[in-house]
PyMOL Python script that loads the backbone (N, CA, C, O; Angstrom):
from pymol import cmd

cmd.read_pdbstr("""\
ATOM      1  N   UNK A   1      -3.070  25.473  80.209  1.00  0.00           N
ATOM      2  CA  UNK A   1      -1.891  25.060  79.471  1.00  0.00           C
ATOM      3  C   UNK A   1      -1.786  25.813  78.153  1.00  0.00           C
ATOM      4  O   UNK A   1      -0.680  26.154  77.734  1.00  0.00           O
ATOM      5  N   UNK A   2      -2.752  26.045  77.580  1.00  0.00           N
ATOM      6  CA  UNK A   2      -2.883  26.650  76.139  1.00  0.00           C
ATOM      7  C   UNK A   2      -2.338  27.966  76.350  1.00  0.00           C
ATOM      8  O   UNK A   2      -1.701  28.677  75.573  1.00  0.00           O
ATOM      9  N   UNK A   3      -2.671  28.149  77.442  1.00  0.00           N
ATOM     10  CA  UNK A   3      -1.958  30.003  77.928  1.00  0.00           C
ATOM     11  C   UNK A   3      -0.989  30.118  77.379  1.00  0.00           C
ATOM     12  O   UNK A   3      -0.795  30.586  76.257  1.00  0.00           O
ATOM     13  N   UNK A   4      -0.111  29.606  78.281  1.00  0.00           N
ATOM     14  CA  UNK A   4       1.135  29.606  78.172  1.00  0.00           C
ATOM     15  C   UNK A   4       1.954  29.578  76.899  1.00  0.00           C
ATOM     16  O   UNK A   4       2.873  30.329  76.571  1.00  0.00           O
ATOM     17  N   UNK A   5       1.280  28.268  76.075  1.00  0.00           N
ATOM     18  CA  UNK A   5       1.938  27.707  74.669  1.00  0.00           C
ATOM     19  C   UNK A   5       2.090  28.995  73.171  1.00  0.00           C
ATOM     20  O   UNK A   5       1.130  29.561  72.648  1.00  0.00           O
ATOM     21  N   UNK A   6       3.327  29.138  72.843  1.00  0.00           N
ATOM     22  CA  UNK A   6       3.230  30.062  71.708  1.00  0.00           C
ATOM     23  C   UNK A   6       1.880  29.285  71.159  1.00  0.00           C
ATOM     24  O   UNK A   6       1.256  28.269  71.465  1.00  0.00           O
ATOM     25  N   UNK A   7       1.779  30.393  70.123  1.00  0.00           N
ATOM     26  CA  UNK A   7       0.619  30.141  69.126  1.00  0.00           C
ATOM     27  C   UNK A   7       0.716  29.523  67.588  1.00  0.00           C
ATOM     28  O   UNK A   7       1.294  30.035  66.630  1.00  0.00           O
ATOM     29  N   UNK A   8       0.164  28.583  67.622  1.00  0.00           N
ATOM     30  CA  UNK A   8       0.153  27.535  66.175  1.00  0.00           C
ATOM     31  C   UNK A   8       0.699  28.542  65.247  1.00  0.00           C
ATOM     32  O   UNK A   8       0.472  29.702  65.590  1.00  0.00           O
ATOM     33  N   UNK A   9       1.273  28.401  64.303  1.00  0.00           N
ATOM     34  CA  UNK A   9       1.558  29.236  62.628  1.00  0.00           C
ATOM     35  C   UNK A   9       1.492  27.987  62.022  1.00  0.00           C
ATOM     36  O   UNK A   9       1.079  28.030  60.863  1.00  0.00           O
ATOM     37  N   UNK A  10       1.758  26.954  62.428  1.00  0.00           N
ATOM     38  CA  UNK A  10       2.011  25.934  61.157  1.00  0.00           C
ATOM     39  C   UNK A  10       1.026  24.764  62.032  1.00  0.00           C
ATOM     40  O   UNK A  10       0.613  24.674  63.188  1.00  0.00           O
ATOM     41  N   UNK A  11       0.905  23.891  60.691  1.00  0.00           N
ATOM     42  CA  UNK A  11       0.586  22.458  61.553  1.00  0.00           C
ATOM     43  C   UNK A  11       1.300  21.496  61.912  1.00  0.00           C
ATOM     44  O   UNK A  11       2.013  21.188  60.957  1.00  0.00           O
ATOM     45  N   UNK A  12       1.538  20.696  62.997  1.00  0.00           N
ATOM     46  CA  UNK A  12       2.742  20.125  63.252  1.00  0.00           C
ATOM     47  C   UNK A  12       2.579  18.450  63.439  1.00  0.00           C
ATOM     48  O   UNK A  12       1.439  18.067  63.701  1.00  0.00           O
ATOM     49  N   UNK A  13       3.342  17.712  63.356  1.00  0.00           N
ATOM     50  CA  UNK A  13       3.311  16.440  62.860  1.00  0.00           C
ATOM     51  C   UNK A  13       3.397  15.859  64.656  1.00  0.00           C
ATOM     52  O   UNK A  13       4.052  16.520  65.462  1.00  0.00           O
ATOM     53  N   UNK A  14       2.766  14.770  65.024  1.00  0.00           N
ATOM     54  CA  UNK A  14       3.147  13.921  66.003  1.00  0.00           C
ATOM     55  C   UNK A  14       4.048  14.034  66.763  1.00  0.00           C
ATOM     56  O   UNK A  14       4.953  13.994  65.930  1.00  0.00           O
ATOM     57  N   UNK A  15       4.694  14.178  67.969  1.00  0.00           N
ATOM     58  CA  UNK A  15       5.800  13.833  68.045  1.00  0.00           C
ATOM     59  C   UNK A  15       6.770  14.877  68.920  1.00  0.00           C
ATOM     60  O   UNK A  15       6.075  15.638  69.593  1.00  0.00           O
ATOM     61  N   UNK A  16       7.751  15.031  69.026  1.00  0.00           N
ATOM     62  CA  UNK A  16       8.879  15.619  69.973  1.00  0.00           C
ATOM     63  C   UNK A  16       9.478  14.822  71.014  1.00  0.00           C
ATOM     64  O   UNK A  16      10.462  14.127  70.765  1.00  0.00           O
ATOM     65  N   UNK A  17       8.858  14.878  72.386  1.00  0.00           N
ATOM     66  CA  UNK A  17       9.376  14.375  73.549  1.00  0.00           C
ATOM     67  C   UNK A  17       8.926  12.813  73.330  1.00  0.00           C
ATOM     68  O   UNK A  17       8.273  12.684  72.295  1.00  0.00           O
ATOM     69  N   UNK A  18       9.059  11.989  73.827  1.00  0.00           N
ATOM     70  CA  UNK A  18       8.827  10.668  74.304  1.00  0.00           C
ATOM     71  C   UNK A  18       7.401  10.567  74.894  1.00  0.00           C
ATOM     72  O   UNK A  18       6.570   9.718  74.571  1.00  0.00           O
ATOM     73  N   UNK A  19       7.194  11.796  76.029  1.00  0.00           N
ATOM     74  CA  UNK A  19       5.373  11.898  76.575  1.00  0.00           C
ATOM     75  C   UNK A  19       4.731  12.286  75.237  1.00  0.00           C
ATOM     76  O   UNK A  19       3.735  11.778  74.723  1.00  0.00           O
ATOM     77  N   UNK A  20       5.347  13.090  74.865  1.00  0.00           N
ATOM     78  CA  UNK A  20       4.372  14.209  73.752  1.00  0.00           C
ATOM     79  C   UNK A  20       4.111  13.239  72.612  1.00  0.00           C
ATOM     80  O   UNK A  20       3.139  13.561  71.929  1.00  0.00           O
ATOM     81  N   UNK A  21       4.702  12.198  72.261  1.00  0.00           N
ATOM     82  CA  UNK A  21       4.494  11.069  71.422  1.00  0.00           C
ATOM     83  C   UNK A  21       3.626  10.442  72.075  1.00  0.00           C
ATOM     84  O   UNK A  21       2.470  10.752  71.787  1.00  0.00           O
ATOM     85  N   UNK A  22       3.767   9.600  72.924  1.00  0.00           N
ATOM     86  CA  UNK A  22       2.605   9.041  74.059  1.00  0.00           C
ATOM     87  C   UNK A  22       1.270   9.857  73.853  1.00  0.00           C
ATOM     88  O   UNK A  22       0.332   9.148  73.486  1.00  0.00           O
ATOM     89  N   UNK A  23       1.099  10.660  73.947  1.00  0.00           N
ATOM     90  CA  UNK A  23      -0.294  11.665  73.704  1.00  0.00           C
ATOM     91  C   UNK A  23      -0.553  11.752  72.804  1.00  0.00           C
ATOM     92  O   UNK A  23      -1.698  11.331  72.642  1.00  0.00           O
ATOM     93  N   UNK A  24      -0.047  12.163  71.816  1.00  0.00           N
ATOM     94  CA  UNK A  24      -0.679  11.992  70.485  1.00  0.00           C
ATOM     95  C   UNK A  24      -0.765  10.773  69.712  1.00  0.00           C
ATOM     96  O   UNK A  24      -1.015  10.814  68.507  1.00  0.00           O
ATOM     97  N   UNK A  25      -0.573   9.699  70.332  1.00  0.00           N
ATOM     98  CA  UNK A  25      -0.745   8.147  70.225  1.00  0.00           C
ATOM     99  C   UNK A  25      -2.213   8.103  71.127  1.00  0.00           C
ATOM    100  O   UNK A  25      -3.118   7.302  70.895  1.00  0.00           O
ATOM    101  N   UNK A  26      -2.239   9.180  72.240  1.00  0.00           N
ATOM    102  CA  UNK A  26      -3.478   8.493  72.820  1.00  0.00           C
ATOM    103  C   UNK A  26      -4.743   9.467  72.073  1.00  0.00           C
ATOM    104  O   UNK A  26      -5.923   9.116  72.061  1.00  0.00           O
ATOM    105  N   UNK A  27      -4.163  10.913  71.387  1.00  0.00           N
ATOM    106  CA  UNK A  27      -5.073  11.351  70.691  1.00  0.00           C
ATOM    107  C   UNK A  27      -5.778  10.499  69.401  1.00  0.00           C
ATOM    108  O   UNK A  27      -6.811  10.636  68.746  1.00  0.00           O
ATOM    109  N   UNK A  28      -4.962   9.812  69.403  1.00  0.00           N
ATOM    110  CA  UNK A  28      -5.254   8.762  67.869  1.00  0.00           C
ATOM    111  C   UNK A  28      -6.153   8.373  67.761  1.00  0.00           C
ATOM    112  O   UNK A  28      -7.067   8.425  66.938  1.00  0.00           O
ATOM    113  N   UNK A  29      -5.750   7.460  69.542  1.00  0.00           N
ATOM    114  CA  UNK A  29      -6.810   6.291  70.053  1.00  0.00           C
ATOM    115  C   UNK A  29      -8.564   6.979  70.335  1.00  0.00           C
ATOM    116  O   UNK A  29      -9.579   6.282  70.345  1.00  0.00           O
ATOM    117  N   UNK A  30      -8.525   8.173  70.498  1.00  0.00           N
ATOM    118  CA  UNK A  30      -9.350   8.596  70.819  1.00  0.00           C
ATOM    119  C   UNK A  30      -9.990   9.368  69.679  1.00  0.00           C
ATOM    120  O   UNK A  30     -11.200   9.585  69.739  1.00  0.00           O
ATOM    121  N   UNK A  31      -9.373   9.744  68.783  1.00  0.00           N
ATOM    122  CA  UNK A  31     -10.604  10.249  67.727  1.00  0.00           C
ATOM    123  C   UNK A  31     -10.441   8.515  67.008  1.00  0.00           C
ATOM    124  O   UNK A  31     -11.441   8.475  66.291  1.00  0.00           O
ATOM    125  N   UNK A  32      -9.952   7.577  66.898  1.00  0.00           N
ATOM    126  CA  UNK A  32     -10.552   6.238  66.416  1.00  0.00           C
ATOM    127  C   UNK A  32     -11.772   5.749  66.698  1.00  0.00           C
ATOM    128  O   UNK A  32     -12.567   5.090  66.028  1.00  0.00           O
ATOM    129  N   UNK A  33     -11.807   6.332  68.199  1.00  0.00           N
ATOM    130  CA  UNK A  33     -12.953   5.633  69.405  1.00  0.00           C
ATOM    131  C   UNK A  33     -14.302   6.888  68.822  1.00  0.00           C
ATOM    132  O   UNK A  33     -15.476   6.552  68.665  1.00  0.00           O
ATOM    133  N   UNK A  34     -14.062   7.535  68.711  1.00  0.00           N
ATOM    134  CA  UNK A  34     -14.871   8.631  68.238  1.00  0.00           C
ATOM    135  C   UNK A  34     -15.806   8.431  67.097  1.00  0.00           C
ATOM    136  O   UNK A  34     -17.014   8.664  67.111  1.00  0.00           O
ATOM    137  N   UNK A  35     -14.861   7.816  65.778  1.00  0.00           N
ATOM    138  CA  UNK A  35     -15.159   7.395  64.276  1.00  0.00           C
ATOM    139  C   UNK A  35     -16.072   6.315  64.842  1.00  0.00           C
ATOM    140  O   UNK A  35     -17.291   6.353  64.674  1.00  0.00           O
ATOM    141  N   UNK A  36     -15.622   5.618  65.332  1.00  0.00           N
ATOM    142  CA  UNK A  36     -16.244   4.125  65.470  1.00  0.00           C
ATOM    143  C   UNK A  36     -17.630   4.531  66.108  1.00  0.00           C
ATOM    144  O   UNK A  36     -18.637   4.522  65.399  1.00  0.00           O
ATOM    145  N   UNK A  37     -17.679   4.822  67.192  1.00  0.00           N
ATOM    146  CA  UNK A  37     -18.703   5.420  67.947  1.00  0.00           C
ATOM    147  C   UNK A  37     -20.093   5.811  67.176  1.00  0.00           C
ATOM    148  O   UNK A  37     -21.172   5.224  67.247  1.00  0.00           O
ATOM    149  N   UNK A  38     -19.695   7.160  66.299  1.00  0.00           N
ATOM    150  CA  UNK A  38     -20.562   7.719  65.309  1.00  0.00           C
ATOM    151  C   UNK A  38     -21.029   6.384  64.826  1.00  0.00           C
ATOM    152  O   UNK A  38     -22.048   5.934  65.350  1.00  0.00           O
ATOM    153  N   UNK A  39     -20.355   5.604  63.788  1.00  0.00           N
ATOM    154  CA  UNK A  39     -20.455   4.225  63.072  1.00  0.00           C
ATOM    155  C   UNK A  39     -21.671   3.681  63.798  1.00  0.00           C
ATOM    156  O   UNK A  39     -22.712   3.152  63.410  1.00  0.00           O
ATOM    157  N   UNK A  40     -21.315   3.906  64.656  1.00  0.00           N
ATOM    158  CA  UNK A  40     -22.327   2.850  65.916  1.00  0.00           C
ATOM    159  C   UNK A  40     -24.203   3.636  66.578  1.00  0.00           C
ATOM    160  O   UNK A  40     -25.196   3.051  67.010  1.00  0.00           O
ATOM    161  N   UNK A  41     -23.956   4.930  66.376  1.00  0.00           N
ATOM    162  CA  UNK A  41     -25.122   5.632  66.950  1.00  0.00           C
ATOM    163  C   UNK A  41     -26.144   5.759  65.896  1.00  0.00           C
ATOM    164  O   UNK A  41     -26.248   4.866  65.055  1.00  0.00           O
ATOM    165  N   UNK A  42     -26.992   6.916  65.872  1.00  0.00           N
ATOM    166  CA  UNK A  42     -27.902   7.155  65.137  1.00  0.00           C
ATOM    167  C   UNK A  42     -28.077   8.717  65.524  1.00  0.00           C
ATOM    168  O   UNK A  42     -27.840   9.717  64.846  1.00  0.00           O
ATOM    169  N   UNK A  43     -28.572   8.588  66.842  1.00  0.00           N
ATOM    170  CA  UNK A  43     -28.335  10.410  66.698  1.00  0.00           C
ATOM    171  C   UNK A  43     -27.002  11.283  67.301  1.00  0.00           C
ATOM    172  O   UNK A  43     -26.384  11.398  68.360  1.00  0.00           O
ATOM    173  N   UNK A  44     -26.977  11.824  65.908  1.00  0.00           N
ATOM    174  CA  UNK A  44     -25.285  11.846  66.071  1.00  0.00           C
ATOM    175  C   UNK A  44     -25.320  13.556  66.599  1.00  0.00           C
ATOM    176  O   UNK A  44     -24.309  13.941  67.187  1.00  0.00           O
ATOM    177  N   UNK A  45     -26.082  14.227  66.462  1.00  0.00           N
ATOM    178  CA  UNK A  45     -26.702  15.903  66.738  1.00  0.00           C
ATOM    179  C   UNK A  45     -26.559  16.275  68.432  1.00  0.00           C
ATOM    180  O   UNK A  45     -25.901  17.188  68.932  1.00  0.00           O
ATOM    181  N   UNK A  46     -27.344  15.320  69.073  1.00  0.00           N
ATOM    182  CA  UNK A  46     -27.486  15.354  70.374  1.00  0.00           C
ATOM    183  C   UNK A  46     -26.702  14.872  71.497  1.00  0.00           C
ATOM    184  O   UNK A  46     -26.888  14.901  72.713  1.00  0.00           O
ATOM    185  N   UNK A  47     -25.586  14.330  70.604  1.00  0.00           N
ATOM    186  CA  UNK A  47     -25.275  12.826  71.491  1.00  0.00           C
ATOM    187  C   UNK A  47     -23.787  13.711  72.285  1.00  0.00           C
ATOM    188  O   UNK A  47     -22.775  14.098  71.702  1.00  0.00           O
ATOM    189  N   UNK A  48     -24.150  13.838  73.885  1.00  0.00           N
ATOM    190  CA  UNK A  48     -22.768  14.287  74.399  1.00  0.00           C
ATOM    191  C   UNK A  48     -21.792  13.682  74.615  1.00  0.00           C
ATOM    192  O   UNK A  48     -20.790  14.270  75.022  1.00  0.00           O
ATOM    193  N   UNK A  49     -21.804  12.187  74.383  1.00  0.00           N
ATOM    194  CA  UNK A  49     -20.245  11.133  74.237  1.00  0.00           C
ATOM    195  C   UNK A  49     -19.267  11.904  73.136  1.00  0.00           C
ATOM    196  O   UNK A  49     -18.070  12.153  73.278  1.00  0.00           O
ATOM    197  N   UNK A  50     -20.432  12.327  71.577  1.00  0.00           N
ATOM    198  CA  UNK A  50     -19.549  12.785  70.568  1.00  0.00           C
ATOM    199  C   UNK A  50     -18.662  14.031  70.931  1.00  0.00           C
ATOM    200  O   UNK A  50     -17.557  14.271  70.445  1.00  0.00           O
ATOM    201  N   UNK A  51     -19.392  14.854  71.955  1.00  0.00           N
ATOM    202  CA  UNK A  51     -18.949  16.069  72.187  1.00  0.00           C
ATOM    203  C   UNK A  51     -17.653  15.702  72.664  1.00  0.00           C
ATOM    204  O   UNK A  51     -16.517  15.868  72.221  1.00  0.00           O
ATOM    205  N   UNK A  52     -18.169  15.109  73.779  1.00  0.00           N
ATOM    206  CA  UNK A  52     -16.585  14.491  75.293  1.00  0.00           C
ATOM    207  C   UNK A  52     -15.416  14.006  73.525  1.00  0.00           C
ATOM    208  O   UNK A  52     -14.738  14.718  72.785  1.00  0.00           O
ATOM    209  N   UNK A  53     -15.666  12.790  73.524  1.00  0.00           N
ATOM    210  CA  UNK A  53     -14.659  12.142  72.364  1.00  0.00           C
ATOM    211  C   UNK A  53     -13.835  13.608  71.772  1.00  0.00           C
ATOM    212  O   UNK A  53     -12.625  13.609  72.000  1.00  0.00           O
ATOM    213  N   UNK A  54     -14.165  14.339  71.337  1.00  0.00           N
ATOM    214  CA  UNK A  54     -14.058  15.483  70.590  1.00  0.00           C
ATOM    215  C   UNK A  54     -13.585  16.702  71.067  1.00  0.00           C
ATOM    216  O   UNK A  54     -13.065  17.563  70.356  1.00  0.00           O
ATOM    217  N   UNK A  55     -13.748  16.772  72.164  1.00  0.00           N
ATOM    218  CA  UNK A  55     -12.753  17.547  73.683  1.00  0.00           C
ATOM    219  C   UNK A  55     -11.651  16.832  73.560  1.00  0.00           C
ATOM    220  O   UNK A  55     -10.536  17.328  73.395  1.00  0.00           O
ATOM    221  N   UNK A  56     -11.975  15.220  73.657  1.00  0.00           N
ATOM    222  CA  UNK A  56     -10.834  14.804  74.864  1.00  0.00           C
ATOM    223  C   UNK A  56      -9.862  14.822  73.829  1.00  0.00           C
ATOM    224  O   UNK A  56      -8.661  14.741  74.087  1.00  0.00           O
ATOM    225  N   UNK A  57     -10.426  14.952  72.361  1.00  0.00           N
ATOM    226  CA  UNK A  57      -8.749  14.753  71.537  1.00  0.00           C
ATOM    227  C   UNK A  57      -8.210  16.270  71.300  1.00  0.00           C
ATOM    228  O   UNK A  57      -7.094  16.650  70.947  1.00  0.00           O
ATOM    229  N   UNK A  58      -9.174  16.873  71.559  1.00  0.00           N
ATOM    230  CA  UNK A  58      -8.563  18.374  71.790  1.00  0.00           C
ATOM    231  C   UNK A  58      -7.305  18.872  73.063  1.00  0.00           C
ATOM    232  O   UNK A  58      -6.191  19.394  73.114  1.00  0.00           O
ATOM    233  N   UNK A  59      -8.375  18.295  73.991  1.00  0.00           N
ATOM    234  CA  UNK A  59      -7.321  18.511  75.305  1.00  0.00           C
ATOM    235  C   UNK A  59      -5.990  17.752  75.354  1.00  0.00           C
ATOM    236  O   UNK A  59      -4.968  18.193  75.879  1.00  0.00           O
ATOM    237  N   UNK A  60      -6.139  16.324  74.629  1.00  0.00           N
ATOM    238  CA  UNK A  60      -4.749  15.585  74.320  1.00  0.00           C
ATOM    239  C   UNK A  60      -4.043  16.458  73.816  1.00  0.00           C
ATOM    240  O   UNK A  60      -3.108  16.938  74.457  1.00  0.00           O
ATOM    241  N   UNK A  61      -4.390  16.929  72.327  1.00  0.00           N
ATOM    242  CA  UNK A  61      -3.372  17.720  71.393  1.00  0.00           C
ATOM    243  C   UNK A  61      -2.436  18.761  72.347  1.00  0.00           C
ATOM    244  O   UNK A  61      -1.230  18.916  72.157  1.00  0.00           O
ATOM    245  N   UNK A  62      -3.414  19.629  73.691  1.00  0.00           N
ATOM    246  CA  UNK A  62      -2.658  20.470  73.885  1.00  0.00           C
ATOM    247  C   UNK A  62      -2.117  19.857  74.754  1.00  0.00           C
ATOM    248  O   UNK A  62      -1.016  20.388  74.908  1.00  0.00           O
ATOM    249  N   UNK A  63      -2.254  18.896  75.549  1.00  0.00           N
ATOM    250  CA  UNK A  63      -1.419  18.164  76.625  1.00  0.00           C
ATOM    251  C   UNK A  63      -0.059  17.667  75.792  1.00  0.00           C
ATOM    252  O   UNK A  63       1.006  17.637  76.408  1.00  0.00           O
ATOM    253  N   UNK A  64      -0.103  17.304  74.479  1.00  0.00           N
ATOM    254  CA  UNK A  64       1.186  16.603  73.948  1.00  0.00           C
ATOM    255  C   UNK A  64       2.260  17.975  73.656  1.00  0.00           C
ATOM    256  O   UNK A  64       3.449  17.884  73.963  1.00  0.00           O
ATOM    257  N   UNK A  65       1.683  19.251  73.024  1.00  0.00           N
ATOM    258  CA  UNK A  65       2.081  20.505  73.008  1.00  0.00           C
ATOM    259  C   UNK A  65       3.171  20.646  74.312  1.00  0.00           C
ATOM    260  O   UNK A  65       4.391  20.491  74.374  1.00  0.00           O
ATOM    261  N   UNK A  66       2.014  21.060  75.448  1.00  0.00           N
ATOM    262  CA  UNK A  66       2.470  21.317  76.763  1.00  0.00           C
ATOM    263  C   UNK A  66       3.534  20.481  77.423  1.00  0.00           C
ATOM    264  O   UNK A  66       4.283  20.989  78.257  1.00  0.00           O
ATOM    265  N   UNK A  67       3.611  19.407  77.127  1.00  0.00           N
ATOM    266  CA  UNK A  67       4.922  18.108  77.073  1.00  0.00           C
ATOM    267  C   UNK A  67       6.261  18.855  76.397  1.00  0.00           C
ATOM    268  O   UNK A  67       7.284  19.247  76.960  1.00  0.00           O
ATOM    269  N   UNK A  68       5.968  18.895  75.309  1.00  0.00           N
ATOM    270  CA  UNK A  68       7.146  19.105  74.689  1.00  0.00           C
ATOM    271  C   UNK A  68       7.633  20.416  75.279  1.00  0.00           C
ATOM    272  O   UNK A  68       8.856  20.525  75.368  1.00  0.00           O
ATOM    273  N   UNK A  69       6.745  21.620  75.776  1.00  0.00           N
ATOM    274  CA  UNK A  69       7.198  23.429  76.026  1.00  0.00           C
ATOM    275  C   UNK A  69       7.754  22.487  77.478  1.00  0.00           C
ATOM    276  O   UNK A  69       8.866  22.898  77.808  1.00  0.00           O
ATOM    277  N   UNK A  70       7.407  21.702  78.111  1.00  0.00           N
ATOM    278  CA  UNK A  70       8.007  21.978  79.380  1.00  0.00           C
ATOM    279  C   UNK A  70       9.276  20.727  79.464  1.00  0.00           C
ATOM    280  O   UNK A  70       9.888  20.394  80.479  1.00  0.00           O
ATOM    281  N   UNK A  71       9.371  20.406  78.650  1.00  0.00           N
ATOM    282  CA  UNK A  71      10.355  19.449  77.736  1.00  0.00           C
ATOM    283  C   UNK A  71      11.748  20.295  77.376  1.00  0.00           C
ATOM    284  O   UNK A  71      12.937  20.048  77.579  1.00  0.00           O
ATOM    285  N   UNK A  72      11.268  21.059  76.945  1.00  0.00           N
ATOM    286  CA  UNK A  72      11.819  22.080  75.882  1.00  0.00           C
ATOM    287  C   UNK A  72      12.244  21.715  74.931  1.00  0.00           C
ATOM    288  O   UNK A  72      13.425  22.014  74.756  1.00  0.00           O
ATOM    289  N   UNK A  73      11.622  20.982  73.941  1.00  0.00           N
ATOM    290  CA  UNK A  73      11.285  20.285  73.064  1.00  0.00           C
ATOM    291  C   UNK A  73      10.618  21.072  72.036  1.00  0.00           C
ATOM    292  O   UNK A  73       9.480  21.478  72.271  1.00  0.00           O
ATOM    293  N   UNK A  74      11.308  21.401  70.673  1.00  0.00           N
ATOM    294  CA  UNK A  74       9.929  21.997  69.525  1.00  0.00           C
ATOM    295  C   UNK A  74       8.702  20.954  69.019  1.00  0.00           C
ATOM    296  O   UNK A  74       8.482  19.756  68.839  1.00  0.00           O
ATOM    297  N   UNK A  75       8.286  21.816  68.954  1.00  0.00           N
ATOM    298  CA  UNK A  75       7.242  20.784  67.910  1.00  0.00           C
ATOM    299  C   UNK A  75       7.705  20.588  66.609  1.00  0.00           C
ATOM    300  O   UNK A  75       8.456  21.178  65.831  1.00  0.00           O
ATOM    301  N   UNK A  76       6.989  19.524  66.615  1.00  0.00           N
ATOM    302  CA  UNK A  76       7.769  19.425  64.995  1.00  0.00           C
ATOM    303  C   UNK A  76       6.586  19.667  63.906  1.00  0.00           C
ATOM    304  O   UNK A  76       5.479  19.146  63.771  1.00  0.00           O
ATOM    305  N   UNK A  77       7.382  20.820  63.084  1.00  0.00           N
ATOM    306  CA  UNK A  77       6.104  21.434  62.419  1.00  0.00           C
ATOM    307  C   UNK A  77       6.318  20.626  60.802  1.00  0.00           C
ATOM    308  O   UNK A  77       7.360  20.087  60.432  1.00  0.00           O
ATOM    309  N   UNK A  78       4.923  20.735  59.944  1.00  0.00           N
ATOM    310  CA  UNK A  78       4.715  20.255  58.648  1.00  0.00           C
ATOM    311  C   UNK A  78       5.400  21.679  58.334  1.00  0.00           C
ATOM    312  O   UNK A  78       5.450  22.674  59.058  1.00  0.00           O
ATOM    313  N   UNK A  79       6.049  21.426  56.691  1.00  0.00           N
ATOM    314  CA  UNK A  79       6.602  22.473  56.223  1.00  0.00           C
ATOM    315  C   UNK A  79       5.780  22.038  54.959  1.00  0.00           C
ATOM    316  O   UNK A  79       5.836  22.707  53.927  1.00  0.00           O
TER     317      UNK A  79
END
""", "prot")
cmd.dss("prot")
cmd.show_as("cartoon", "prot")
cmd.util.cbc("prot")
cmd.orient("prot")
């Protein structure tokens, strides 16, 4: 999916399509689950939940991206 997607210049706020909102609502949920998590462990170096958590809000971001390009929807960028 990232292929495809022009390339970041700016940083962009939440939002566009209706899915692409949905995703970055679930990216939320998931670096929340992430914070908390850490809160909760001890070894925080080794631990591959932190890794996954930390993908999965990666792979959201570009899934909410990829929503909006096939949307045809901009992103909505911070100015």
């Amino acid at each position: 999916m990232d292929g495809v997607l022009p390339p970041l210049k700016n940083f962009i706020h939440p939002g566009g399509s209706i899915e692409s909102s949905h995703l970055h609502v679930a990216r939320a949920i998931s670096r929340r689950v992430e914070r908390k998590y850490i809160s909760y462990t001890n070894d925080t170096e080794n631990d591959a939940n932190i890794k996954f958590f930390n993908r999965l809000s990666d792979y959201l971001f570009v899934c909410a991206r990829y929503m909006n390009f096939l949307k045809k929807t901009d992103d909505v960028l911070l100015k």
